[in-house]
GUSE-264002 format. One record per atom (N, C-alpha, C): x, y, z; residue in three letters; chain; atom name. Coordinates in pm, 1 decimal. Example, Ala and Ser with C-alpha at 12.3 -4.5 7.8 and 13.67 -1.06 7.14 Angstrom:
2
[rec [1319.0, -569.0, 780.0], 'ala', 'A', 'N']
[rec [1230.0, -450.0, 780.0], 'ala', 'A', 'CA']
[rec [1320.0, -330.0, 780.0], 'ala', 'A', 'C']
[rec [1285.0, -225.0, 708.0], 'ser', 'A', 'N']
[rec [1367.0, -106.0, 714.0], 'ser', 'A', 'CA']
[rec [1290.0, 3.0, 787.0], 'ser', 'A', 'C']
This chain:
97
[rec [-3439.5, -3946.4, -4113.6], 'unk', 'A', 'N']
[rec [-3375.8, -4031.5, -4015.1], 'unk', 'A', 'CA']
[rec [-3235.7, -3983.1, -3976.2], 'unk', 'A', 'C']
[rec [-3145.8, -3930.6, -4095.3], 'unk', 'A', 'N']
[rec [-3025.9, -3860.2, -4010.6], 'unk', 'A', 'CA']
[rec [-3028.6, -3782.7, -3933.5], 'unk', 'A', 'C']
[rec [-3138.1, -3680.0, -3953.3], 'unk', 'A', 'N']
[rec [-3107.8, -3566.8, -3847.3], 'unk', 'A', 'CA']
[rec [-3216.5, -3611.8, -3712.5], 'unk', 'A', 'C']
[rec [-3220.1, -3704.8, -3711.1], 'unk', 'A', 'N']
[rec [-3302.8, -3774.1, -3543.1], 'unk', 'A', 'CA']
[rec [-3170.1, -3846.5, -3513.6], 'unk', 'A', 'C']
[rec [-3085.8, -3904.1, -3572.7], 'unk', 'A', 'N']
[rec [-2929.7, -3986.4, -3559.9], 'unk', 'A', 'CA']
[rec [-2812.8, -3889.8, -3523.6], 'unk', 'A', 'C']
[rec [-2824.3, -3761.1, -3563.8], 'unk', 'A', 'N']
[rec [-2765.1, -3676.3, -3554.5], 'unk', 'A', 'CA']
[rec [-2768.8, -3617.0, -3427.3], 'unk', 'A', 'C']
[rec [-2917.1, -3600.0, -3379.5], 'unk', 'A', 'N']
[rec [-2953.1, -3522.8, -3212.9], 'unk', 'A', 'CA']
[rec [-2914.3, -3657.2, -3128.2], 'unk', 'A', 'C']
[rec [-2951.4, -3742.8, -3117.8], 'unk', 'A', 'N']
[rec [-2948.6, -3885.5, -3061.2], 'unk', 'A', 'CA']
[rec [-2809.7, -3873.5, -3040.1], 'unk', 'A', 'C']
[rec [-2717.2, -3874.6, -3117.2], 'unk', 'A', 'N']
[rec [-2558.3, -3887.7, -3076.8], 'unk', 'A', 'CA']
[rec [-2524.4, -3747.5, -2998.8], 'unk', 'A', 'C']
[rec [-2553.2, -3621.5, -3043.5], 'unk', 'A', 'N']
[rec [-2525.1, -3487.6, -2965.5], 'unk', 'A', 'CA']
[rec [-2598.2, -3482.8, -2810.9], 'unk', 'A', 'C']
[rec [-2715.3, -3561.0, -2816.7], 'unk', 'A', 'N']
[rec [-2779.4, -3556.3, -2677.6], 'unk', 'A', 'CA']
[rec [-2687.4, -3668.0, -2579.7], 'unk', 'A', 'C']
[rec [-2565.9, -3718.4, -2611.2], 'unk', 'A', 'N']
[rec [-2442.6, -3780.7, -2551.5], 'unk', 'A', 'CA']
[rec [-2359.2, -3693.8, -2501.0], 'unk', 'A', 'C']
[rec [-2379.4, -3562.4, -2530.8], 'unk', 'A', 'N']
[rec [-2288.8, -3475.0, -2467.9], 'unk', 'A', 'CA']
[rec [-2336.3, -3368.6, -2413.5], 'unk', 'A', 'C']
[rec [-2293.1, -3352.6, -2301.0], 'unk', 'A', 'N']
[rec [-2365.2, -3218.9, -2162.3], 'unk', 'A', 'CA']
[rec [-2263.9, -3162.3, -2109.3], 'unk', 'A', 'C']
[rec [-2251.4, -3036.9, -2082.1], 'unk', 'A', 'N']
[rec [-2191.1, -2972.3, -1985.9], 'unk', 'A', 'CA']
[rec [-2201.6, -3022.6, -1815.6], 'unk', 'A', 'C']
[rec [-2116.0, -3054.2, -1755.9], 'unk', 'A', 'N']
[rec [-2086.8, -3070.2, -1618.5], 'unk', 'A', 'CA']
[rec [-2073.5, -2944.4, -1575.6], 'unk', 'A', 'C']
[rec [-2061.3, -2971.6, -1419.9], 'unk', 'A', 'N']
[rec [-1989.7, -2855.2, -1343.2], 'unk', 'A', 'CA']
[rec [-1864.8, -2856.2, -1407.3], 'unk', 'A', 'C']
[rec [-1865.7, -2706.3, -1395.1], 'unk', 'A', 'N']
[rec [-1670.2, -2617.6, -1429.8], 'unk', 'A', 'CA']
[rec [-1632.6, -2669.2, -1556.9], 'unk', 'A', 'C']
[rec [-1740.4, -2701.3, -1673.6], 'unk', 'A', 'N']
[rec [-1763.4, -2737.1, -1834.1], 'unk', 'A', 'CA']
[rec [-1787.8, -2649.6, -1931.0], 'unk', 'A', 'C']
[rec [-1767.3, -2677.4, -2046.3], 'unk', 'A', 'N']
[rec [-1853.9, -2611.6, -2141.9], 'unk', 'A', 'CA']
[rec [-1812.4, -2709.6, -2271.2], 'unk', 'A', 'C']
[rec [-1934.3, -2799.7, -2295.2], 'unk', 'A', 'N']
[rec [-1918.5, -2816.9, -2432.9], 'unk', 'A', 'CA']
[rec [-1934.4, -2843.5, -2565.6], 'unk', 'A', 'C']
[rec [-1877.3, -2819.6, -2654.4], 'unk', 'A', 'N']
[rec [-1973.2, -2794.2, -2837.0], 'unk', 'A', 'CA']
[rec [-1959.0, -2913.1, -2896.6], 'unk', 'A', 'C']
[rec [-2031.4, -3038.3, -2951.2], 'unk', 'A', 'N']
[rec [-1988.7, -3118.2, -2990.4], 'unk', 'A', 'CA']
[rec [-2072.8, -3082.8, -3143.7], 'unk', 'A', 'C']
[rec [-1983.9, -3166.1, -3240.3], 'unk', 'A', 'N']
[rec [-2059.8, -3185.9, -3359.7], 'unk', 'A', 'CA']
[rec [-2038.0, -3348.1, -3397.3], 'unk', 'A', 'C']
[rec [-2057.4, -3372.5, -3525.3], 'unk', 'A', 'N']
[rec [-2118.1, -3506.1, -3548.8], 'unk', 'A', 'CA']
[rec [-1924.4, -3629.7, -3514.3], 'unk', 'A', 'C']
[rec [-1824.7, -3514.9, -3551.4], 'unk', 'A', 'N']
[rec [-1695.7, -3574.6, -3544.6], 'unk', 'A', 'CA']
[rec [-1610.8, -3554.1, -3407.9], 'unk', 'A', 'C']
[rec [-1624.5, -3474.0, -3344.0], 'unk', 'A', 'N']
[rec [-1565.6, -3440.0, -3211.1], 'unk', 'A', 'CA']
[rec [-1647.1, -3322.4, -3121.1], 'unk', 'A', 'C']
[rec [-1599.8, -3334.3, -2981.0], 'unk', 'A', 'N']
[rec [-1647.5, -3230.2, -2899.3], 'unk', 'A', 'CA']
[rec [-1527.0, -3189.6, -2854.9], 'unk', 'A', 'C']
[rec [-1547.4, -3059.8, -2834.7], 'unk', 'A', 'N']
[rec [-1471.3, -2934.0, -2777.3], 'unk', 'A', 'CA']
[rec [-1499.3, -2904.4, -2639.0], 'unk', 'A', 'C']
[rec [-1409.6, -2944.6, -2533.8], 'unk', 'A', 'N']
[rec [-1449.0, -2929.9, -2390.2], 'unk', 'A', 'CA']
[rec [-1360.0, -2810.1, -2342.5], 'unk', 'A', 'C']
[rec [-1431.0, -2741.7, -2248.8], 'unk', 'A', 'N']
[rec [-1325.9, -2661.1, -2187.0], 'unk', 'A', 'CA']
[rec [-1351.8, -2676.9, -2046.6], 'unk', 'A', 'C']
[rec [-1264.7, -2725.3, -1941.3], 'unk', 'A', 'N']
[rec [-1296.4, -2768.6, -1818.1], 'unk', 'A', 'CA']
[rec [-1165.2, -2610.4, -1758.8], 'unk', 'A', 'C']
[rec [-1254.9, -2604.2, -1628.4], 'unk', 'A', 'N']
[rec [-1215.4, -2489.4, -1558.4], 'unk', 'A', 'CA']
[rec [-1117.0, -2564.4, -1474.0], 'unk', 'A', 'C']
[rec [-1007.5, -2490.1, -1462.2], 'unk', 'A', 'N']
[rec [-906.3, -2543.5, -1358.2], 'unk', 'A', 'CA']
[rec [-912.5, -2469.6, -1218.8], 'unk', 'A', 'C']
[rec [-927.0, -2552.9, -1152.8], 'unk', 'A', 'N']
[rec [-900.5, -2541.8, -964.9], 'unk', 'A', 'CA']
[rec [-1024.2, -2606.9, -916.6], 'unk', 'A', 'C']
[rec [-1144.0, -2673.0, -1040.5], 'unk', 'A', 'N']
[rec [-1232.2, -2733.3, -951.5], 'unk', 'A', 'CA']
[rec [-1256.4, -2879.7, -1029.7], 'unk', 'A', 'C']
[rec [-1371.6, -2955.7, -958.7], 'unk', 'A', 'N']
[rec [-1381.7, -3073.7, -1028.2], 'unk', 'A', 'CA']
[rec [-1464.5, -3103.0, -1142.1], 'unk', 'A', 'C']
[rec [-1364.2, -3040.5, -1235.8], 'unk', 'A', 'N']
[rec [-1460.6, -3041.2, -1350.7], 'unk', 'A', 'CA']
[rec [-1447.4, -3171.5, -1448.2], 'unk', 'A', 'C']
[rec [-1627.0, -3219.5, -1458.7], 'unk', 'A', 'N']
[rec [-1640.0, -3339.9, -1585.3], 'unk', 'A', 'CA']
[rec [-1760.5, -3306.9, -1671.9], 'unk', 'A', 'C']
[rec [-1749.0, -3326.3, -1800.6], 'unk', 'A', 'N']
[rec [-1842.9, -3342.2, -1901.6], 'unk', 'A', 'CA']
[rec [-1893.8, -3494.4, -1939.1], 'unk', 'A', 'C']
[rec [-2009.0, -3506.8, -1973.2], 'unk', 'A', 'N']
[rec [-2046.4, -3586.3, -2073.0], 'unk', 'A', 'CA']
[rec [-2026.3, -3600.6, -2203.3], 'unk', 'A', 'C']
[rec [-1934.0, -3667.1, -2232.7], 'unk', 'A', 'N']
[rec [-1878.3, -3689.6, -2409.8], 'unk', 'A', 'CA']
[rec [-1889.2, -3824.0, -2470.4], 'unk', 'A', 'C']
[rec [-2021.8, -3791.7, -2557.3], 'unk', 'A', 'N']
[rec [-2021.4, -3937.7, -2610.9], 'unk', 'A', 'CA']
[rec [-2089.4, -4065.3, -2521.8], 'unk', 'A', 'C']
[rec [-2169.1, -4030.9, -2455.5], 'unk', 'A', 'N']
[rec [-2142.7, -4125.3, -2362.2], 'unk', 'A', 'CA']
[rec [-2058.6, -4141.1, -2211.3], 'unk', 'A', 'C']
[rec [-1932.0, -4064.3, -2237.3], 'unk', 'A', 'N']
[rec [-1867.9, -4128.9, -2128.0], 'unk', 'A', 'CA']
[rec [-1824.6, -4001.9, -2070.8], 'unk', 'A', 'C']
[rec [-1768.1, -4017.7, -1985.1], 'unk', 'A', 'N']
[rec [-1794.2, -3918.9, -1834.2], 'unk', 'A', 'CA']
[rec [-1657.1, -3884.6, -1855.4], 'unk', 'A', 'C']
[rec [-1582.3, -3719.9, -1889.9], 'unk', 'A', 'N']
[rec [-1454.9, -3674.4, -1932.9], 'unk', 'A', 'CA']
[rec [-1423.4, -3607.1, -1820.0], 'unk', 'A', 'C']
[rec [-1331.8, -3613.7, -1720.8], 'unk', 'A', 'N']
[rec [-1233.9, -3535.0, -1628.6], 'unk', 'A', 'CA']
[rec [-1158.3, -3493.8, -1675.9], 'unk', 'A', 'C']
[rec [-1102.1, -3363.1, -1630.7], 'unk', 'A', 'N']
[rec [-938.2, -3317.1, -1605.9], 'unk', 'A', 'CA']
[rec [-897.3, -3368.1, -1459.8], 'unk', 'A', 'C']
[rec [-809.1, -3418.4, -1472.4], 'unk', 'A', 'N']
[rec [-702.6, -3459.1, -1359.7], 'unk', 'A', 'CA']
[rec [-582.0, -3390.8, -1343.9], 'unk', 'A', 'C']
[rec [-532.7, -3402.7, -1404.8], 'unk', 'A', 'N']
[rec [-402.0, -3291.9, -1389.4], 'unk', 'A', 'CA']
[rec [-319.8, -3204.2, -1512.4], 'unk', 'A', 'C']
[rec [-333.2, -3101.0, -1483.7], 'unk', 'A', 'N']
[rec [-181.6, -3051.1, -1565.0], 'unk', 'A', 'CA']
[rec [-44.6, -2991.7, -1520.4], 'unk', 'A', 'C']
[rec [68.0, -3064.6, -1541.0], 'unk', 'A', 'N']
[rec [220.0, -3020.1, -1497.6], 'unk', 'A', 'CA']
[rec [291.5, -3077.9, -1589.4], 'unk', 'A', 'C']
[rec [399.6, -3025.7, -1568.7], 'unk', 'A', 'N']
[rec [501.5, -3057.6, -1666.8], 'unk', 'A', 'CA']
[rec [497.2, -3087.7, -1817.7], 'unk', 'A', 'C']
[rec [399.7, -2960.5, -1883.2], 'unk', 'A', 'N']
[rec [359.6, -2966.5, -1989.9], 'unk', 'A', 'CA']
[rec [269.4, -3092.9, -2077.6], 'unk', 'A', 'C']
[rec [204.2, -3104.6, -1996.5], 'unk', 'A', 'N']
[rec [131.8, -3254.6, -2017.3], 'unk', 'A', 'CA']
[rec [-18.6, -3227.1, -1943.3], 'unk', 'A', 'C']
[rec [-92.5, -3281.1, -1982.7], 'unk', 'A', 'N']
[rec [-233.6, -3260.1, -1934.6], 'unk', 'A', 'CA']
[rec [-289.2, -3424.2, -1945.8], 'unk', 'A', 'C']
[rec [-372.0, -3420.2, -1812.9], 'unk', 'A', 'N']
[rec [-399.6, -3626.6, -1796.9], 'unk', 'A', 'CA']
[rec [-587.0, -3559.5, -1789.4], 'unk', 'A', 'C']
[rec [-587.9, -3627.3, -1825.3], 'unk', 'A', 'N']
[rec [-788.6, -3738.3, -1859.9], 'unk', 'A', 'CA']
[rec [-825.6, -3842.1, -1809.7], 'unk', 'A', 'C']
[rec [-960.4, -3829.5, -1775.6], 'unk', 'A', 'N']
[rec [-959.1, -3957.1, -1728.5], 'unk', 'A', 'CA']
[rec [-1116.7, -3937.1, -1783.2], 'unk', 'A', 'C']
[rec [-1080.0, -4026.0, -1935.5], 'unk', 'A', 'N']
[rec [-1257.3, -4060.3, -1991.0], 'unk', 'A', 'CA']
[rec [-1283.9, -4154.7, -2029.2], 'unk', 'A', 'C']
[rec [-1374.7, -4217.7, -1974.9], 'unk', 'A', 'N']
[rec [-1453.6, -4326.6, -1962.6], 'unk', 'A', 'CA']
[rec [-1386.8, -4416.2, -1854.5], 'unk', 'A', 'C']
[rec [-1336.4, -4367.5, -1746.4], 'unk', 'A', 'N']
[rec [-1197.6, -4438.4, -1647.1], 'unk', 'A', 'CA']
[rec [-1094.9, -4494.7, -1715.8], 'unk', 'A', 'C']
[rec [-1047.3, -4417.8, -1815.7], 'unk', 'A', 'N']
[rec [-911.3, -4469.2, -1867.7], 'unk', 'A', 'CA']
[rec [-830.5, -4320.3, -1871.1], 'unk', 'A', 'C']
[rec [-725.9, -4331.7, -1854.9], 'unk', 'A', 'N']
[rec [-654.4, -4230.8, -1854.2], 'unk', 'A', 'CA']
[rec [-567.5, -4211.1, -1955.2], 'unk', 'A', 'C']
[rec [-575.9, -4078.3, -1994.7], 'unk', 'A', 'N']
[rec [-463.8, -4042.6, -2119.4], 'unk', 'A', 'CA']
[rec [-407.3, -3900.8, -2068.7], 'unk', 'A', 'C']
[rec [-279.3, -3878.9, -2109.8], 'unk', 'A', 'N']
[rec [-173.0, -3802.3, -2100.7], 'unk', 'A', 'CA']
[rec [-204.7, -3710.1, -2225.9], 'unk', 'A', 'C']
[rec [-180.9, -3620.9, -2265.1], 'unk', 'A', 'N']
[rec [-147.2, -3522.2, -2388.4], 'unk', 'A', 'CA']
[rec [-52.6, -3456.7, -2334.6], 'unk', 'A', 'C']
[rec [45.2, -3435.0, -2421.0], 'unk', 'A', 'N']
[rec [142.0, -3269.8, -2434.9], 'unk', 'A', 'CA']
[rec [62.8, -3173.3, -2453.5], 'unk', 'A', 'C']
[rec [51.2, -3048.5, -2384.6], 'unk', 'A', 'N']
[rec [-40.9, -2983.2, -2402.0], 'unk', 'A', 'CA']
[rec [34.6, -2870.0, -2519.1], 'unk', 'A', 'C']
[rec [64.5, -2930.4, -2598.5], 'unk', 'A', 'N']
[rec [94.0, -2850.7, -2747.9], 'unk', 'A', 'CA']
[rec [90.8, -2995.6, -2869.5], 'unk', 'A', 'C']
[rec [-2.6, -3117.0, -2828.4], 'unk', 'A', 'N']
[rec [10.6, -3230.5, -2931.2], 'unk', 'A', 'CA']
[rec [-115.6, -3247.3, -2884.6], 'unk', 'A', 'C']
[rec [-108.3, -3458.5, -2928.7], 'unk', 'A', 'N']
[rec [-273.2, -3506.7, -2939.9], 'unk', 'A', 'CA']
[rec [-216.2, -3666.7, -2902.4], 'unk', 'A', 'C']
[rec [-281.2, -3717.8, -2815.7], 'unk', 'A', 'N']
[rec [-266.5, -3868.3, -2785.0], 'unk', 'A', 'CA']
[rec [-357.9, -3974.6, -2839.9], 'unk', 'A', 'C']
[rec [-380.5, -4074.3, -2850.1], 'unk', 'A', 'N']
[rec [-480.4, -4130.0, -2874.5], 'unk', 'A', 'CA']
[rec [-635.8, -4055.3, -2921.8], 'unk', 'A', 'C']
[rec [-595.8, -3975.5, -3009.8], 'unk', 'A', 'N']
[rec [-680.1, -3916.2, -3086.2], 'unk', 'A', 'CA']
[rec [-761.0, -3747.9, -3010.3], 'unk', 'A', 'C']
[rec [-687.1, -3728.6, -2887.6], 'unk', 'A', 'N']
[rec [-756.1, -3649.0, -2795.1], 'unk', 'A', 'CA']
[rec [-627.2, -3563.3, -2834.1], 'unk', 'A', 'C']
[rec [-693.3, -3416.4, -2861.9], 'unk', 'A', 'N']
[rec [-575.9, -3292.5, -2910.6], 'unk', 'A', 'CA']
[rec [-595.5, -3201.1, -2750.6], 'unk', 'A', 'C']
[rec [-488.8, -3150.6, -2710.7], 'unk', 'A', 'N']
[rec [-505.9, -3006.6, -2633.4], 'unk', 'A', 'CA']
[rec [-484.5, -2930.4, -2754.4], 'unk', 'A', 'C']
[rec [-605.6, -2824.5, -2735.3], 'unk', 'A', 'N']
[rec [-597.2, -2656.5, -2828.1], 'unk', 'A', 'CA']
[rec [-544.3, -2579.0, -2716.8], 'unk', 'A', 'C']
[rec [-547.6, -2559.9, -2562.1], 'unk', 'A', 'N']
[rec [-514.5, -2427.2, -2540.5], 'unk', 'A', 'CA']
[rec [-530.1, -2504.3, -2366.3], 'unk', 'A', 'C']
[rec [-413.9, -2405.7, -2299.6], 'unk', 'A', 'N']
[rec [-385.7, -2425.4, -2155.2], 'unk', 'A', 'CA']
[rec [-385.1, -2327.0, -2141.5], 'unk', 'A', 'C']
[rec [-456.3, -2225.7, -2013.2], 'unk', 'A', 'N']
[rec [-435.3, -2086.0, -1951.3], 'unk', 'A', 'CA']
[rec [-407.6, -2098.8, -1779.1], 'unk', 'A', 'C']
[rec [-379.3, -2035.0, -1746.1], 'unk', 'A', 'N']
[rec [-419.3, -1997.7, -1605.7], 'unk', 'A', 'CA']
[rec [-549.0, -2073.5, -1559.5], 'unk', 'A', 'C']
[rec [-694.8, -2018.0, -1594.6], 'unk', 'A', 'N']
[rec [-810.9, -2047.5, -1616.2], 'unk', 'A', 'CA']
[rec [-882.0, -2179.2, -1636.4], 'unk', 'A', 'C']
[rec [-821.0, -2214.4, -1772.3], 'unk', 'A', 'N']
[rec [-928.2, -2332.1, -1872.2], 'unk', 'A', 'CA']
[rec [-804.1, -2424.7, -1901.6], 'unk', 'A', 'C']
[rec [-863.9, -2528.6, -1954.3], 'unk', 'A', 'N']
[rec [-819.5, -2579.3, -2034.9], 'unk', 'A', 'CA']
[rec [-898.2, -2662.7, -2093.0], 'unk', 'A', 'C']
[rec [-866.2, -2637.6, -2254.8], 'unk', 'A', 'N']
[rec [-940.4, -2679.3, -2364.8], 'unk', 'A', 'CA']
[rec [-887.3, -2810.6, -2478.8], 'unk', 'A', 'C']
[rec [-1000.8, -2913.9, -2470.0], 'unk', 'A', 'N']
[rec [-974.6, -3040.3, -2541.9], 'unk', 'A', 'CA']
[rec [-1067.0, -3082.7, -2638.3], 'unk', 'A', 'C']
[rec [-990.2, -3132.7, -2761.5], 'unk', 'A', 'N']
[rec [-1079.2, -3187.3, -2802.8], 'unk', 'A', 'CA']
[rec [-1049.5, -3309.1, -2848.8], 'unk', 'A', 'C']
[rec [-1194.8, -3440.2, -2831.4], 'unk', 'A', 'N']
[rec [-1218.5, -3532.9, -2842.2], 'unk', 'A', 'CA']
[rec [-1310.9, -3602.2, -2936.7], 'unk', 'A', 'C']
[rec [-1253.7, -3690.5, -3006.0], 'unk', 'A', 'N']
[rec [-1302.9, -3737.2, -3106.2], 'unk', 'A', 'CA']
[rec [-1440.6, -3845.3, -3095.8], 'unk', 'A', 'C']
[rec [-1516.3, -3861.2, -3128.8], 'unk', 'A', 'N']
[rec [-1636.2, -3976.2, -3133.4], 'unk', 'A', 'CA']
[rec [-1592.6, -4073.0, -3108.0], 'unk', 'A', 'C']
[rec [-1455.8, -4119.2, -3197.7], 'unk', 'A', 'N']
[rec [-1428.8, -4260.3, -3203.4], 'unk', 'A', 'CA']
[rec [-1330.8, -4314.8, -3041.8], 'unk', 'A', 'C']
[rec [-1353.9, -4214.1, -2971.7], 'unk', 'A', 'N']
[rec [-1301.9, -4219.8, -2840.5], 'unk', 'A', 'CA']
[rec [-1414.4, -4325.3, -2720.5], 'unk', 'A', 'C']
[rec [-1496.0, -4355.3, -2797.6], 'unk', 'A', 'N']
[rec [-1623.5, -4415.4, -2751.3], 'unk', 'A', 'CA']
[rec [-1640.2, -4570.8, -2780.3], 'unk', 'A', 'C']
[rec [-1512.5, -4584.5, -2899.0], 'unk', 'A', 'N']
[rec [-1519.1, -4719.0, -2950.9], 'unk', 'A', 'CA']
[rec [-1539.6, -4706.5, -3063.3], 'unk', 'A', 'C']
């Protein structure tokens, strides 16, 4: 029964357009492409990038919006890495409730 509980929660998370992402049983790892409209499926709920400036990167998952420093972690959501390119987040399960 765990490992049918185990796919059941991972089949909550899909790559979108301008996505890519790895989830395991405690968080997913998104990397959304910057210059287009990129959203994933995490958990359930539908993860945007909205903006990054002024060293800060905004979200908008599950229609709530969160801010990160893109060298910290807000409400449980870390930035690992800002390029030119990507930018890469990761989000915890308990971001779902």
């Amino acid at each position: 029964m765990p490992l049918l509980f185990a796919f059941a929660l991972l089949a909550g998370c899909s790559d979108g357009e301008g996505t890519d992402v790895n989830c395991n049983l405690q968080e997913c790892t998104v990397t959304f492409q910057r210059g287009v409209e990129a959203s994933a499926n995490v958990f359930g709920l539908e993860a945007k990038l909205v903006a990054v400036e002024d060293g800060m990167v905004t979200l908008d998952i599950g229609g709530n919006r969160i801010t990160v420093p893109t060298d910290g972690d807000a409400e449980g959501v870390r930035v690992r890495e800002v390029t030119k390119e990507n930018v890469v987040v990761v989000i915890p399960h308990n971001i779902a409730g």
